[in-house]
Backbone as ProteinMPNN parsed JSONL, in Angstrom:
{"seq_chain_A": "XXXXXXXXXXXXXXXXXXXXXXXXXXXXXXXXXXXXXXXXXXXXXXXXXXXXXXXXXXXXXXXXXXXXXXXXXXXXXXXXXXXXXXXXXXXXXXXXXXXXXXXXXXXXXXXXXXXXXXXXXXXXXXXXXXXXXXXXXXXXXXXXXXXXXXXXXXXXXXXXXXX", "coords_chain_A": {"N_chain_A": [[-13.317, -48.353, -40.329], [-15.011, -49.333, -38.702], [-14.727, -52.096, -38.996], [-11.641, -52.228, -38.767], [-11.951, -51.946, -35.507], [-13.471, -54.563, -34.812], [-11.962, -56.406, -35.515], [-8.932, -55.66, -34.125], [-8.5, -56.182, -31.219], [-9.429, -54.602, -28.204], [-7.179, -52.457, -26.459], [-7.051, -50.868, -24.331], [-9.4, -51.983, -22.835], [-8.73, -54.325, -22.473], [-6.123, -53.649, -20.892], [-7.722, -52.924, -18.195], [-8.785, -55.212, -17.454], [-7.838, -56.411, -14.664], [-7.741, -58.095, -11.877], [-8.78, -57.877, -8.634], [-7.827, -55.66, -6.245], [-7.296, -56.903, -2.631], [-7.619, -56.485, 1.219], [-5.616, -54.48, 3.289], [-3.673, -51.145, 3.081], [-1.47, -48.733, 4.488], [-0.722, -45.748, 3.785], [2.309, -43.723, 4.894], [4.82, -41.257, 5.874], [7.987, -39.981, 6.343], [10.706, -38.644, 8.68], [14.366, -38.574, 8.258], [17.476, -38.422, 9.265], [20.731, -37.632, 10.686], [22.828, -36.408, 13.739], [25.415, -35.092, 15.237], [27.183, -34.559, 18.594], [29.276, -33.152, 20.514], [29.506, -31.039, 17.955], [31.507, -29.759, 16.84], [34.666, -30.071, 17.727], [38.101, -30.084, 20.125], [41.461, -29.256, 20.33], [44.13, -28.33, 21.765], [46.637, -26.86, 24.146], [47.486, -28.686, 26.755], [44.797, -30.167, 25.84], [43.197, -33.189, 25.906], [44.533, -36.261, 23.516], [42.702, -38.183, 22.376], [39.388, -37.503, 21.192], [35.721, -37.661, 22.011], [32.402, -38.195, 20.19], [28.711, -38.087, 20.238], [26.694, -39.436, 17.821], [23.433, -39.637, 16.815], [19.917, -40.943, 15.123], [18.277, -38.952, 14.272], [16.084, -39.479, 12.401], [13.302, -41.149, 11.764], [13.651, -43.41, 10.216], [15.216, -45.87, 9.07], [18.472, -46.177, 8.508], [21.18, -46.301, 5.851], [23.407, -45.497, 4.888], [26.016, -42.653, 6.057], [26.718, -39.237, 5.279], [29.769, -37.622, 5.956], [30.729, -34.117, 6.205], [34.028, -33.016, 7.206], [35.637, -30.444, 8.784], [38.575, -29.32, 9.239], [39.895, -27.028, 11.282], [42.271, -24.066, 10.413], [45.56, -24.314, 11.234], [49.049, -24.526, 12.459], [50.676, -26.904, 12.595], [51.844, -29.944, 12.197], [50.529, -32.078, 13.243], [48.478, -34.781, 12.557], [44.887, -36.032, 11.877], [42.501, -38.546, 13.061], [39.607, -40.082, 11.956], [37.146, -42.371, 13.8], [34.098, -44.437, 14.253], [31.778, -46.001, 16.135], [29.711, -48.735, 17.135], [28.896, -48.92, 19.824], [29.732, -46.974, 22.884], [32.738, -45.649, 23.428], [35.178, -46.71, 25.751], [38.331, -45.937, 26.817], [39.597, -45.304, 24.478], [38.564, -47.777, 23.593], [36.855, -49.595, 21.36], [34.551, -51.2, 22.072], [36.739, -53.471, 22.559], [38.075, -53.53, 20.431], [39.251, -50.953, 17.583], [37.391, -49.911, 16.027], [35.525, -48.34, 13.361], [36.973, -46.883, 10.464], [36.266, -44.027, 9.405], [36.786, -42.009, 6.984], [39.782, -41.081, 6.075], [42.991, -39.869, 6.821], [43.106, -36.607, 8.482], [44.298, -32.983, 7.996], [45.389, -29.941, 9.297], [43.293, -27.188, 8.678], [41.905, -28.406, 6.522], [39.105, -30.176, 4.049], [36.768, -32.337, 4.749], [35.074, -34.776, 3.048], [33.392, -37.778, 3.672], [32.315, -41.019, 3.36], [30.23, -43.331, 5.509], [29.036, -46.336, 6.624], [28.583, -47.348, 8.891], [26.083, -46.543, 11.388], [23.892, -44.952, 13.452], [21.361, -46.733, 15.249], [17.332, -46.616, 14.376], [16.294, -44.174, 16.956], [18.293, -44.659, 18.169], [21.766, -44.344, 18.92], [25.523, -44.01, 17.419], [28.571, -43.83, 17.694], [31.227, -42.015, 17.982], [35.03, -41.622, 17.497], [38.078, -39.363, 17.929], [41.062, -38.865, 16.859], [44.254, -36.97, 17.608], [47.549, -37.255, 16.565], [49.583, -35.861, 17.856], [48.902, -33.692, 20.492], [48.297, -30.362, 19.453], [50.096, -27.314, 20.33], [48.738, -25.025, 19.307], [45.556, -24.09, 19.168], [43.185, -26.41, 17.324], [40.511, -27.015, 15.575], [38.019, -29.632, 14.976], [34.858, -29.795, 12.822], [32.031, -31.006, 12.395], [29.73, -32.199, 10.325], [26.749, -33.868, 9.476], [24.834, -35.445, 7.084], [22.409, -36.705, 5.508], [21.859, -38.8, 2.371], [18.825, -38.958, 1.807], [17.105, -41.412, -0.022], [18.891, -42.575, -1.02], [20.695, -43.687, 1.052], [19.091, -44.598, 2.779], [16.755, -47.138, 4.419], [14.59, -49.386, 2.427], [11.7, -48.655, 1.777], [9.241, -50.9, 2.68], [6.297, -53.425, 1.861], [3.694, -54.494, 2.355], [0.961, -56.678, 2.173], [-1.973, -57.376, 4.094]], "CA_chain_A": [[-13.039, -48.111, -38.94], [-16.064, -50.65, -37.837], [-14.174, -53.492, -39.072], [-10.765, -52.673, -37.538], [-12.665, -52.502, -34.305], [-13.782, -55.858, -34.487], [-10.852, -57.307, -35.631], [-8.507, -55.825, -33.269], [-8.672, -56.316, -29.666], [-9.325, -52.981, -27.5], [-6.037, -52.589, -25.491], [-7.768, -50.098, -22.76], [-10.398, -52.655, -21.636], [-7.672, -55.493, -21.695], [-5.298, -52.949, -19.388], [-8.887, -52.351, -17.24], [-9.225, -56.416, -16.624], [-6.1, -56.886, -14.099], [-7.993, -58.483, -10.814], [-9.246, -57.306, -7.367], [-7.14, -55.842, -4.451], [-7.519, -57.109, -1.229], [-6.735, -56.373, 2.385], [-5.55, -53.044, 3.44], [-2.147, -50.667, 3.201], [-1.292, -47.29, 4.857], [0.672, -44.744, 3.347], [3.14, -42.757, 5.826], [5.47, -40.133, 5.807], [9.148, -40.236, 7.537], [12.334, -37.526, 8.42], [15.479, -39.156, 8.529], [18.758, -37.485, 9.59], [21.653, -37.79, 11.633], [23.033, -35.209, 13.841], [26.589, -34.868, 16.004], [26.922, -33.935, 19.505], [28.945, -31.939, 20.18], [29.512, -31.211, 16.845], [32.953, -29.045, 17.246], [35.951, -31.419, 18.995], [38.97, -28.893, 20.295], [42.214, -29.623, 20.54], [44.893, -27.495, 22.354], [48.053, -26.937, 24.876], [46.501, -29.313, 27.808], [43.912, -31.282, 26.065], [43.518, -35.005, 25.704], [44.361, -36.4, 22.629], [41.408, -38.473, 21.588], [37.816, -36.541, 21.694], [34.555, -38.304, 21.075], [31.386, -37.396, 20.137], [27.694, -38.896, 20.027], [25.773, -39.465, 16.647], [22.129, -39.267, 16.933], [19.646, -40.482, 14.334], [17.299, -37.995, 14.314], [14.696, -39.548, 12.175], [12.262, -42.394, 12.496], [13.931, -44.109, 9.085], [16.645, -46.802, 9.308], [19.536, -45.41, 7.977], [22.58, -47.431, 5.467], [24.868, -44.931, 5.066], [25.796, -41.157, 5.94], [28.05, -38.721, 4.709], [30.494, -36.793, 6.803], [31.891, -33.362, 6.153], [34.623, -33.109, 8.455], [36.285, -29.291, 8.681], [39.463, -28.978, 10.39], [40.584, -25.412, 11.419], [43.108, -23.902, 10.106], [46.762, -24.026, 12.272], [49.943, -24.481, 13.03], [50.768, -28.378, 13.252], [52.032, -31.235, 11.566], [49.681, -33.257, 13.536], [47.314, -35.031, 11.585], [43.851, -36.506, 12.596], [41.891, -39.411, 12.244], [38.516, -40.327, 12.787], [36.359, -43.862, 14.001], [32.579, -45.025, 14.654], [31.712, -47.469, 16.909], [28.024, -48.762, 17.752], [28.82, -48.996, 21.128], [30.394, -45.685, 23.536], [34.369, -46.004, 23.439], [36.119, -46.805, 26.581], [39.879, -46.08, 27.487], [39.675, -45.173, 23.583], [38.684, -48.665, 22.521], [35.819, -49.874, 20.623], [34.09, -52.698, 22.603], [37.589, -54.553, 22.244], [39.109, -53.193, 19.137], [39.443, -50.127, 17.252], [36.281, -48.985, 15.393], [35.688, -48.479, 11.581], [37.855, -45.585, 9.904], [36.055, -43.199, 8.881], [37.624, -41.388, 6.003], [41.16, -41.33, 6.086], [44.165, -38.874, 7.695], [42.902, -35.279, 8.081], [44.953, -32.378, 8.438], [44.703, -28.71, 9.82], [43.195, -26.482, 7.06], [41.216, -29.42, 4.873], [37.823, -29.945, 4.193], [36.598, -33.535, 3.547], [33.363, -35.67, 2.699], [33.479, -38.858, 3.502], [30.506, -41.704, 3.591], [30.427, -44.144, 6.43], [28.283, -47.03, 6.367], [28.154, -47.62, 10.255], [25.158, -45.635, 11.159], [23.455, -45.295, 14.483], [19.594, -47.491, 14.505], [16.171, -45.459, 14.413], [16.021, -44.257, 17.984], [19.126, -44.673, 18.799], [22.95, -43.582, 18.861], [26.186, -44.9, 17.637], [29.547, -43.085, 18.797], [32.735, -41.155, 16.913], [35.963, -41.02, 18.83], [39.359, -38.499, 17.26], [42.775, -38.984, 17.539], [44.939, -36.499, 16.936], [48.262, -38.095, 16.457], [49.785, -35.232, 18.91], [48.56, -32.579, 20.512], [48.971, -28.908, 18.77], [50.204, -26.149, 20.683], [48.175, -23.809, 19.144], [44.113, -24.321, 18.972], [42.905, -26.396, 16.123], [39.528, -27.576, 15.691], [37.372, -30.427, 13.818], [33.573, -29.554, 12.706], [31.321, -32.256, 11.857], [28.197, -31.87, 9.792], [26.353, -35.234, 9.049], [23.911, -35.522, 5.634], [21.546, -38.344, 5.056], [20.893, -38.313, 0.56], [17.259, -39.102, 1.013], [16.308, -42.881, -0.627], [20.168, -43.794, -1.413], [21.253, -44.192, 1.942], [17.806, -45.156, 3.801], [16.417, -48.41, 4.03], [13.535, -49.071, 1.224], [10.077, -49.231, 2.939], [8.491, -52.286, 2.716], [5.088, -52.72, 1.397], [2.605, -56.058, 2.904], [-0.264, -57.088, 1.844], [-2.423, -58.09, 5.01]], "C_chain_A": [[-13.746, -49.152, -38.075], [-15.244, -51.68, -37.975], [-12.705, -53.771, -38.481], [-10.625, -52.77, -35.989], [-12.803, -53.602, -33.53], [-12.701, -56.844, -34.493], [-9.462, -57.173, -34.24], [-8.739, -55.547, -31.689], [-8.867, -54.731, -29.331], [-8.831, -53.136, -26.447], [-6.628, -51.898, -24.174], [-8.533, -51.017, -22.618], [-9.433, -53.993, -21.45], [-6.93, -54.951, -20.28], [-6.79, -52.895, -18.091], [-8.837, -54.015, -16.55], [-7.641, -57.204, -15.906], [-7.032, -57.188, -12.53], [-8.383, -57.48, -9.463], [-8.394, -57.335, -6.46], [-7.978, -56.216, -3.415], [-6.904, -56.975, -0.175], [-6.322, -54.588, 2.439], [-4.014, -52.56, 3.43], [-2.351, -49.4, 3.833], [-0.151, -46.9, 3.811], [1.174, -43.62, 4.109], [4.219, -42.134, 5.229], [6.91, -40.722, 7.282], [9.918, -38.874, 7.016], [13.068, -39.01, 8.194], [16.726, -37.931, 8.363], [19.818, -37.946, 10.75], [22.2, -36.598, 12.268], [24.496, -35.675, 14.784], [26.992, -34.164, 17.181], [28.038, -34.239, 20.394], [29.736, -31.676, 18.595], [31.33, -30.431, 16.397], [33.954, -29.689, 18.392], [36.822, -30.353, 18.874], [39.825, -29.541, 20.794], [43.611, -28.172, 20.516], [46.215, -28.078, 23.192], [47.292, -27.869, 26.285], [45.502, -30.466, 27.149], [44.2, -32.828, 25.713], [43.781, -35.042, 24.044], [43.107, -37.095, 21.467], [39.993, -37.736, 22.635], [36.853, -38.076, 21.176], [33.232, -37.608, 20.628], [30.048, -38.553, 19.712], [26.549, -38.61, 18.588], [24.289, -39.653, 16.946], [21.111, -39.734, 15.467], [18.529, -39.798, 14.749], [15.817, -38.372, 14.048], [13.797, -40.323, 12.769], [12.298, -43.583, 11.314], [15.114, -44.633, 9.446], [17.083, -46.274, 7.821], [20.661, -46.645, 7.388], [23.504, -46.822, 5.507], [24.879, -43.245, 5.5], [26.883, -40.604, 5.518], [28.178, -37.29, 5.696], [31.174, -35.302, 6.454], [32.706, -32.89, 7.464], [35.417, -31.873, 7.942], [37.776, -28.841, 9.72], [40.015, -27.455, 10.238], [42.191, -25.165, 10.875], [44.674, -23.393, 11.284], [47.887, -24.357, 12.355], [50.749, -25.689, 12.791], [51.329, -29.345, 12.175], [51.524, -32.108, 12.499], [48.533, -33.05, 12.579], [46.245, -35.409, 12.856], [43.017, -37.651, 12.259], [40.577, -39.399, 12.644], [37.395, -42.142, 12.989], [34.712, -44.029, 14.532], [33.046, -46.395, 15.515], [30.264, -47.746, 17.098], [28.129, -48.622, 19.046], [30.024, -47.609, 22.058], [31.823, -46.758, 23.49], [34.431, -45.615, 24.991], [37.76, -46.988, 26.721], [40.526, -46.062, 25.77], [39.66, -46.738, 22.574], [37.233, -48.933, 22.611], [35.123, -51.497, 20.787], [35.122, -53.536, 22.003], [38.321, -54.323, 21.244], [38.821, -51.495, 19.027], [38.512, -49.306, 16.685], [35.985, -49.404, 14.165], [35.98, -47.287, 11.075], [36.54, -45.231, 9.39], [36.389, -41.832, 8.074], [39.388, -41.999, 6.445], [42.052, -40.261, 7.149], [43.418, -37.65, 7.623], [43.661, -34.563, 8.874], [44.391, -30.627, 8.633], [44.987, -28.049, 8.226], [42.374, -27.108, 5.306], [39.89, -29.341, 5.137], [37.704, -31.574, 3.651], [35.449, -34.216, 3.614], [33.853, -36.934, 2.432], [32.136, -39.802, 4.056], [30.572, -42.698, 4.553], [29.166, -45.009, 6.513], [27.655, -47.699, 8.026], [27.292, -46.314, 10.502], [24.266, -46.232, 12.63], [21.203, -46.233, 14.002], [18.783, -46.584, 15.139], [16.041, -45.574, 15.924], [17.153, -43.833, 18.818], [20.964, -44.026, 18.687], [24.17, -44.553, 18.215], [27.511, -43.506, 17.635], [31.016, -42.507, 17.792], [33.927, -40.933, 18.088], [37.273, -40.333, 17.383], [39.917, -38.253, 17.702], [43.356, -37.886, 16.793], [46.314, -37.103, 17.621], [49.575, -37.347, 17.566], [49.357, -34.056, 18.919], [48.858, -31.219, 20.221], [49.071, -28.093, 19.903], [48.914, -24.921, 20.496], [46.43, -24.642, 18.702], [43.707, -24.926, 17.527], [41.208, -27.302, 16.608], [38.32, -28.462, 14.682], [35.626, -30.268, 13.828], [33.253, -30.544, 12.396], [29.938, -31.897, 11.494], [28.107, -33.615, 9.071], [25.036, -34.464, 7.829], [23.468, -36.921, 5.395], [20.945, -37.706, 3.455], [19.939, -39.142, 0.45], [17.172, -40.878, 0.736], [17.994, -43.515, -0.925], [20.941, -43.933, -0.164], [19.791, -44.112, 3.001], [17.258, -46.36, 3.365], [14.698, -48.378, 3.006], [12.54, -49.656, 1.857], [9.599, -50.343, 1.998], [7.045, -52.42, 2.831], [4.597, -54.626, 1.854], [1.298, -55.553, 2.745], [-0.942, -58.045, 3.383], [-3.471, -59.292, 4.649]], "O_chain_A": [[-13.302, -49.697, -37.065], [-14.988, -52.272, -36.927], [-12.354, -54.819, -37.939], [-9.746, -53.323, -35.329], [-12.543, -53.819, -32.347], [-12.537, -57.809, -33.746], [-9.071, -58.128, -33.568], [-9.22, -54.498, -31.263], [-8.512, -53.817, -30.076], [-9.386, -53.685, -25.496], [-6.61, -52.471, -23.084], [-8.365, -51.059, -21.399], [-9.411, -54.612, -20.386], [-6.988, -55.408, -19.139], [-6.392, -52.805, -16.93], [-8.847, -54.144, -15.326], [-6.818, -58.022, -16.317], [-6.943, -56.152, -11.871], [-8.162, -56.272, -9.545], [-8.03, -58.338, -5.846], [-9.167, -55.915, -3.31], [-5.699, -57.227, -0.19], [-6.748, -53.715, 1.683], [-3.136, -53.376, 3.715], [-3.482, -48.927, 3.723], [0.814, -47.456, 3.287], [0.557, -42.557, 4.039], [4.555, -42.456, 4.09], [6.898, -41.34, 8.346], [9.945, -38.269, 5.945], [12.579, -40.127, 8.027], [16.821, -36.95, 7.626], [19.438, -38.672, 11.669], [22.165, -35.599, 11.549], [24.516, -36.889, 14.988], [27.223, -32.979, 16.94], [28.034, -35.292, 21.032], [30.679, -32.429, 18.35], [32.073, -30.926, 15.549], [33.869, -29.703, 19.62], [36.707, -29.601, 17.907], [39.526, -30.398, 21.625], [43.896, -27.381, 19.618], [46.729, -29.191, 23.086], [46.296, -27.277, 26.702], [45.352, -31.539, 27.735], [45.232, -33.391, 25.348], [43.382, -34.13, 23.32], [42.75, -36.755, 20.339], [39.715, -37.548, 23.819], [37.096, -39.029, 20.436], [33.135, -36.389, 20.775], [30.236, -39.588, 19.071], [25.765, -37.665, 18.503], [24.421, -40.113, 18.08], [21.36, -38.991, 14.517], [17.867, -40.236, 15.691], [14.801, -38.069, 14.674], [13.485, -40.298, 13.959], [11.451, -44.474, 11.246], [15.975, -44.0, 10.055], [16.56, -46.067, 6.726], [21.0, -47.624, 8.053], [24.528, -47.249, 6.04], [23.858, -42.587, 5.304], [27.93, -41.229, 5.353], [27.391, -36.409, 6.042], [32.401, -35.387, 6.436], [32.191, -32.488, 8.507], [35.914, -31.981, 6.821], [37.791, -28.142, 10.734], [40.453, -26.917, 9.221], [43.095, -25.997, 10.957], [44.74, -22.353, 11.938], [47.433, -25.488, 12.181], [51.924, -25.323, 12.793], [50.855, -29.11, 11.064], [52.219, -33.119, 12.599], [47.937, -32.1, 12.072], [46.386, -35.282, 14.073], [42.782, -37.769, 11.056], [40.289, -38.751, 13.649], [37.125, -42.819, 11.997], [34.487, -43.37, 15.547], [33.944, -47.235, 15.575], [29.583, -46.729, 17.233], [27.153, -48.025, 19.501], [31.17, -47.513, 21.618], [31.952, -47.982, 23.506], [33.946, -44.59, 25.472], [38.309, -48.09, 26.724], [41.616, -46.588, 25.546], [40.238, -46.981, 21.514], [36.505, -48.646, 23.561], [35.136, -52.49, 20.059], [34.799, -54.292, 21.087], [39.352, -54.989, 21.147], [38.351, -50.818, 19.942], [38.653, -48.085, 16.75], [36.105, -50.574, 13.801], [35.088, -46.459, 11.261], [35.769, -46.095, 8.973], [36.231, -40.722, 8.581], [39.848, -43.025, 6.946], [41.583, -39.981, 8.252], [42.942, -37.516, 6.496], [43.919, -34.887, 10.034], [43.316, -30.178, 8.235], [45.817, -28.108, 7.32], [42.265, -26.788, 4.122], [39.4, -28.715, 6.076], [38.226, -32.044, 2.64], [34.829, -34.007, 4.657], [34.497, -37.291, 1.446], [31.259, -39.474, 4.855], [31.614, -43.232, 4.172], [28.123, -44.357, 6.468], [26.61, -48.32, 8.226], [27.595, -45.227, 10.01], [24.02, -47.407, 12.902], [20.38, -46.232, 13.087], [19.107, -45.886, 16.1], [15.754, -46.67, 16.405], [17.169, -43.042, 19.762], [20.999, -42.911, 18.166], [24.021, -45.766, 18.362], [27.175, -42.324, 17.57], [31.457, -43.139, 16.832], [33.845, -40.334, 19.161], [37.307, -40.745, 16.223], [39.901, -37.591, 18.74], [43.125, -37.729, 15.594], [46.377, -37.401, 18.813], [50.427, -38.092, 18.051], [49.292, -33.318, 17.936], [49.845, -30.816, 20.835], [48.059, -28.103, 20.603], [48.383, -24.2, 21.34], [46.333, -25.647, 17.999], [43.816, -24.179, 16.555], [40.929, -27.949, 17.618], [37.814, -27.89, 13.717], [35.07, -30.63, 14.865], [34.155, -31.288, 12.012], [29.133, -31.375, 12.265], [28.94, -34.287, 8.463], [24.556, -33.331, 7.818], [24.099, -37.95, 5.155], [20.151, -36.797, 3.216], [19.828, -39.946, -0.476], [17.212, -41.498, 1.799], [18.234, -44.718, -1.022], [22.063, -44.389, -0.381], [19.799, -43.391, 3.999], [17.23, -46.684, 2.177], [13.902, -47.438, 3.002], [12.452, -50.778, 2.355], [9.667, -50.455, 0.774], [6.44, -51.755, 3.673], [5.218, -55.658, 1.599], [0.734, -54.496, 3.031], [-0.498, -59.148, 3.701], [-3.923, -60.005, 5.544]]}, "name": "protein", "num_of_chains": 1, "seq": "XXXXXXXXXXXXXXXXXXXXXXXXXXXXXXXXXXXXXXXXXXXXXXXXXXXXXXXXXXXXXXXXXXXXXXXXXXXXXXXXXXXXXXXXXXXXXXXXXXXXXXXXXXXXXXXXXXXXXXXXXXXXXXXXXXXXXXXXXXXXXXXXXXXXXXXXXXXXXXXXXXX"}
């Protein structure tokens, strides 16, 4: 046992000789979330056809992507619905000059759908949802919106400096 001692190296005090930190780090804590306001868009005999609504992030973490469940009520209609982001508030239903970025695809009354959108308001601040329905229903239908941030795969990856 003495002699394979000597002969081979002792791996724990090699792993022990790995250099001196220097300089200082914190370690913090973050939320992150997004939220939708108002989170229920209504569409009826009278109303406009496109709604909007304001995204919110909530936390204090820059955000890459979020995921949408979008609930449309159940009704009546062969109108469909679509939906768009913009970073900037929609005017006269356009998107500082164009159209937006789809968010999901067609939805119709009675679906349920999850879709992920990669436009995403910045920490602090807002970015904007407008919905077309393609004509207005007679009879009351209505689109829910619940936003979901999954944690570390759609938040940006903290960044670690050495001062």
């Amino acid at each position: 046992m003495l002699l394979a001692g000597i002969l081979a190296p002792d791996v724990a005090s090699a792993a022990l000789d790995h250099g001196t930190a220097r300089g200082t780090e914190a370690a913090a804590s973050a939320a992150w979330g997004a939220a939708p306001s108002p989170a229920t868009l209504t569409w009826g005999l009278g109303s406009a056809a496109r709604q909007t609504a304001t995204v919110a992030n909530t936390g204090g973490v820059a955000l890459t992507a979020m995921t949408y469940k979008v609930v449309m009520s159940n009704g009546l209609t062969l109108s469909t619905w679509s939906l768009a982001a913009c970073a900037t508030p929609w005017v006269a239903g356009l998107c500082n000059g164009g159209t937006g970025s789809a968010v999901g695809g067609t939805y119709r009354a009675g679906t349920t759908t999850t879709v992920t959108s990669t436009l995403v308001p910045p920490v602090g601040g807002s970015s904007y949802l407008q919905a077309t329905a393609s004509s207005v229903p007679a009879l009351t239908v209505t689109m829910t919106l619940t936003i979901t941030v999954a944690g570390r795969s759609q938040t940006r990856t903290p960044v670690v400096t050495n001062r």
